[in-house]
Structure formats: structure tokens, C-alpha cells
Phi, psi and omega in degrees: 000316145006291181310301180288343171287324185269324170310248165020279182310327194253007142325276188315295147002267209284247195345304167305298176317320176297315194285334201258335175281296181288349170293323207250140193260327196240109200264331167257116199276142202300144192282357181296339160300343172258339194247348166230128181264334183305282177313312174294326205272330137352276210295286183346296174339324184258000164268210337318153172248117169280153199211091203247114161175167185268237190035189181321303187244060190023087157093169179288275194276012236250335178238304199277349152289307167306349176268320172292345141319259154033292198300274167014289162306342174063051227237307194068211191260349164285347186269338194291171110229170184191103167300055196314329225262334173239067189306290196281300227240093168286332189299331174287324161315316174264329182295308146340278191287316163313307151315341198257310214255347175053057176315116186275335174268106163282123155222106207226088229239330173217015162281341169299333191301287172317335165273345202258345173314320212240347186269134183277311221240126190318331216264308175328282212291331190295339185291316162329286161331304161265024165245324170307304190286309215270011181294314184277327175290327201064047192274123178306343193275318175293172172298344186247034158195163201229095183250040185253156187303013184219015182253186215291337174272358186305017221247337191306305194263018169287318171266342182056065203249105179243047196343154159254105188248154173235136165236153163294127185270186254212144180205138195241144141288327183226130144232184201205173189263100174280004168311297185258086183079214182259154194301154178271149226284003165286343181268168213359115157242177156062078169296302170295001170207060153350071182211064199286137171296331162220167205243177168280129153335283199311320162312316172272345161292348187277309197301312186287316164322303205277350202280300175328312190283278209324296178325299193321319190259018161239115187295330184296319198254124209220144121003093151251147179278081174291355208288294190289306191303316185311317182281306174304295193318332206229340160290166163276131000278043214347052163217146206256139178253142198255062217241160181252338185117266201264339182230149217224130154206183187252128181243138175302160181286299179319345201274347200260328191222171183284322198214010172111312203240268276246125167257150169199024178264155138249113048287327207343293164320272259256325220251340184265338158311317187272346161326295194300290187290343155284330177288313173305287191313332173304310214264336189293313212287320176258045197039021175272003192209128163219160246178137187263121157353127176298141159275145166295144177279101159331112182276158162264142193289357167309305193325302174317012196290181188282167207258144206261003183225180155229125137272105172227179211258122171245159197286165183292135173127322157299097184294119223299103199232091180272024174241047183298161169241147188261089161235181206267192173307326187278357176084034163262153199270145153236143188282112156238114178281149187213147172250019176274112227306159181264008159271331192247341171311292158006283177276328178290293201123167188265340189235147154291197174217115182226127192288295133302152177287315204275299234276328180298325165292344184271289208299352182242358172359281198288342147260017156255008168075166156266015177239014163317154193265175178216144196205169194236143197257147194277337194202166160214197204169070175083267182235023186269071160302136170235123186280126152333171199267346179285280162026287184296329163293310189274341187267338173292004182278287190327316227261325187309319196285352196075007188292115166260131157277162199262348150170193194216167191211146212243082187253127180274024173238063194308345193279065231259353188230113130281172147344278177226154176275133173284162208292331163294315155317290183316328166287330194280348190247025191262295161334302189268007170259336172264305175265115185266357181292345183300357209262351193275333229238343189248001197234151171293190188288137166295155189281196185288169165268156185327334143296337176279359160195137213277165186285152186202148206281137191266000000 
């Protein structure tokens, strides 16, 4: 029995050990930490970085994007924490590693998921919730921590020691509508292992409203939209959008993780870090954090190719036209090429038409490919789009180049880091994961592929 224990144990081991070798990414620090001491010793200032989830190797974001954070920061693996010990209980997790490691960085990207994933009942996760946010804020006000001179936290207002944490807002795969009568018999099941298969919308939208009011009253604690990233990630089209500001692509599930959740790839690691450092410089840019702007982890231009779609965003107000015409500020036409045959453009149109983002990204899935680019239109003006003047420069780069896009799509859904994914996305792509044949039966026939008809200028 002895034996059989030990075995066991040095099992578990040689596992933790495995998950830490394959998570950490980060062996080398950006060479600007050696060639500017100003700018590192700057950047260092905003860690140590905890990197707080669960699951299998504890979390999507939670070691190997935080490390390459770190890295960023120019911190390396002594600037890292990372709590193996508290996959399930984070409020212990923080109270713990805040005292020992004075973390400066939170990045806690997928614990609602995981917590709210395995809890049945709205009253269990709200409860979650409110023990989680004032855990990770560190409020001195709750039962869970003692900042009087002689309690176990006296160390907070002694140092005026304030984590900055990003927590991930609360995300599901399947909900369903509850609304209209009673739920089917897949919602709460499994009484004796609390692990219901599908959730009510409206529940996780009320979870998420309440997680946002909790997040409100802490200035420390800030909001990543895991909710939209997650839903690209684990849904059709299982692809995540990319933008740095000057260079933009759609990256595949396969290209980021291992199992679907988990990154350990490169780009993989490298690309959900930098997700995380752009929501930081966002929160910096806007004076909620402060701070010097993050530098990015360098993508490789393979990554980068040219693009195989156009998406653009239109302002409210725009009548729905999937033959617009397109110029710049000064009202000169840009130049497009498309391979997509001039005959069924003809009868379709060159652009779809879409209301929402994920389900307007599905109907159009096959003429736009797996890179479109995506752009925001500045104005419009009768069936007239108007572009901005970078826009309008990066789309004539393309057009110099011979690049034909394979078609383009028209969206009225601009919010891309919104609130909640809406309840029309949310069914449809709830839909098109048991059946993906419905995209045949709600979309015209895809147009031919591109070899099949030569490119010609829009």
C-alpha cells in the first residue's frame, strides 16, 4: 500500500513537472532590457507577475502567457509567480502569494470560467463571485484580510501594497434560452456531481452584470473581455482576431493551443500574452493603470500574410448595400481586386451583409477565407463608404500588390470588446456546432474558389 502511494505521488510529480516544461516559454528576456536600463527598470516596476487558473496545466492563461508577460517586463522567471497548489481555491491563492511575493500584476484570465463551469445554482456562483473580486482586490474592508497593525495583512497599508489585477468575465459554451418555457432536461442535471450541461443566457448575463458592478467598486480590478476571446477560440469559426494596430490577421485554434484551451505553441503563448498587453496599455492609455506602456512580444511576419477577405465596420445609419462604393477622405474611389467569379458577384453581391459579429463571420466564412482584414469605415454618405486616409493607403498597398480578395462582408456590429456575446450569436453558433450543415441552408452556394475565375478590379 506503501508503495502503491508513492508510486502515485511521484506519478503527480513527473506530471507537475511535465505541464511546467511544456508551459514555460520564457527563456530569454526582449533585448531592450539590456540596451535601455531606464525603460527596464520602468517597465520591472509594474511586477512581480501571478499568473492565477485552473484546469489541467491550471489554466489557458494563467503560466505560460504570464510568464511571457514577465518576460516583457523584463522580469524573467524571478519577476513570475505561479500558485501550482491553488488550482480551485484562488481567494487562498491570493491571500497567500500576496504576503510572501507582493505580485504587482494579476492576470487571472479564466477563473470564472472554470469556476462557474462545475457550480449549478445562480446563488452558489454569485457567492463565488463575491468572495473572489474583493480576494483578488485585496480589500482591506472584507472578512478576508486583517490590515490593522497587528493583523496578518498589516503589511497592505503599511506599504500602501495595491495588486493590479485583469480578471476574465465569466464565459460558457452552451447556453440556451430559458425564456420560453421549460429548459430541456440537459440543464442542471447531475445533482451528485454539480456539472450542468447547458446554462440559461439570461443567467450568465445577470453573472456577468453582477461580476462588472463587484469589479466597479475597485479601482485595482479591471475587466478582460475573456467572454469574446473564448467564443472565437472554442466555437465556429474557431478563429481569434488579431490586431497589433499596424499588422492584423485571424489566428486558428489549432495554430495557438494544444487541446483547444491550453497554449503552448508558438505563436500560441506569445499571441495570448500580447492580447493581455494590449488590454493593459488600453487601461494604461486611459489612466486607469499606471505606467509605461507594455512592448509586445515580436510575432514572426510568416504569421502576417496578405489577406484573403475585407471586413468592414459600418457606422449606424448605413443602408444595408452589398455593392457600396468605396473612397478615401478627400472622395477619390480605392481600388479593389476580388477573385471571386463577376457573375454570382453579380447576383450576391461582393459584400455580405451582417448584424451581428460571430453569426455575420460564419455566413460568410467561405468568401472571406482565413485571414480578412478588418477596417472601420469613418463615415458614409448615401451607398457611399468613407475610409479613413490610413485605411485607405493600406487598402491601395494591397491592390498595388495584386493581392484579390475573395470577397468582403458588411457589419453592423463594431463592438468587438462588448459586454456580453449576444443572445442572437450565442444561439446561432450554439446551432452550427450540432449541425454546421445550417450555414448551407441560411447563406447563398459559396462562390467558386479563386482559381476558378480570374481577378477583376471592384
Amino acid at each position: 500500500m506503501k508503495l502503491t502511494i508513492i508510486k502515485y505521488v511521484l506519478i503527480g510529480w513527473g506530471l507537475i513537472l511535465f505541464f511546467s516544461a511544456v508551459v514555460a516559454w520564457g527563456d530569454e528576456l526582449p533585448p531592450y532590457c539590456t540596451e535601455d536600463p531606464a525603460l527596464a527598470q520602468e517597465l520591472s516596476g509594474m511586477g512581480p507577475v501571478m499568473g492565477l487558473g485552473s484546469s489541467v496545466s491550471h489554466g489557458l492563461m494563467a503560466r505560460s502567457a504570464s510568464e511571457v508577460v514577465s518576460d516583457q517586463l523584463c522580469l524573467g522567471s524571478d519577476g513570475h509567480v505561479f500558485p501550482w497548489y491553488f488550482p480551485a481555491s484562488h481567494q487562498k491563492a491570493a491571500k497567500f502569494y500576496y504576503k510572501r511575493r507582493r505580485p504587482g500584476l494579476v492576470l487571472a484570465l479564466d477563473v470564472t470560467y472554470h469556476d462557474m463551469k462545475v457550480l449549478e445554482y445562480t446563488s452558489d456562483k454569485t457567492k463565488v463571485l463575491d468572495m473572489l473580486v474583493p480576494a483578488l482586490a485585496l480589500d482591506c474592508e472584507s472578512d478576508l484580510y486583517d490590515c490593522s497593525e497587528n493583523g496578518n495583512e498589516s503589511y497592505v497599508k503599511n506599504e500602501n501594497y495595491k495588486p493590479i489585477v485583469l480578471l476574465g468575465d465569466l464565459f460558457f459554451e452552451n447556453l440556451i434560452d430559458c425564456t420560453r418555457g421549460k429548459p430541456p432536461k440537459e440543464y442542471r442535471i447531475e445533482n451528485a456531481k454539480p456539472r450542468p450541461k447547458k446554462l440559461c443566457y439570461e443567467e450568465y448575463e445577470r453573472l456577468n452584470h453582477h461580476l462588472r458592478k463587484l469589479v466597479a467598486k475597485y479601482p485595482n480590478v479591471h475587466i478582460f473581455p475573456a467572454n469574446r476571446l473564448f467564443t472565437a477560440l472554442v466555437k465556429f469559426p474557431h478563429h481569434v482576431f488579431y490586431d497589433e494596430g499596424d499588422r492584423q490577421t485571424f489566428f486558428a485554434r489549432n495554430e495557438l493551443t494544444w487541446d483547444g484551451w491550453h497554449p503552448y505553441t508558438d505563436p500560441g503563448s506569445y499571441v495570448f500574452a500580447n492580447l493581455t498587453i494590449m488590454q493593459i496599455n488600453r487601461l494604461i492609455a486611459e489612466g486607469k493603470i499606471n505606467g509605461r506602456p507594455i512592448p509586445l512580444r515580436t510575432l514572426a511576419a510568416k504569421y502576417f500574410g496578405p489577406p484573403t477577405g475585407l471586413i468592414i465596420l459600418v457606422p449606424d445609419g448605413f443602408a444595408p448595400e452589398t455593392r457600396p462604393q468605396l473612397v478615401g477622405p478627400a472622395g477619390d474611389k480605392i481600388k479593389l481586386r476580388f477573385s471571386l467569379s463577376k457573375q454570382w458577384a453579380a447576383r450576391h453581391g461582393v459584400f455580405s451583409i451582417g448584424k451581428s459579429y460571430f453569426r455575420g463571420l460564419a455566413l460568410s466564412w467561405e468568401r472571406l477565407g482565413p485571414k480578412p482584414l478588418i477596417i472601420r469605415a469613418a463615415s458614409h454618405s448615401g451607398t457611399t463608404l468613407v475610409l479613413s486616409k490610413k485605411d485607405q493607403e493600406l487598402l491601395e498597398r494591397h491592390y498595388q500588390k495584386g493581392i484579390a480578395l475573395k470577397g468582403g462582408l458588411l457589419l453592423w456590429d463594431p463592438y468587438l470588446d462588448e459586454e456580453f456575446i449576444s443572445r442572437e450569436d450565442t444561439f446561432f453558433l450554439n446551432q452550427i456546432e450540432k449541425n454546421p450543415d445550417i450555414l448551407r441552408t441560411l447563406s447563398p452556394s459559396p462562390p467558386p474558389a479563386a482559381g476558378d475565375a480570374p481577378p477583376w478590379d471592384y
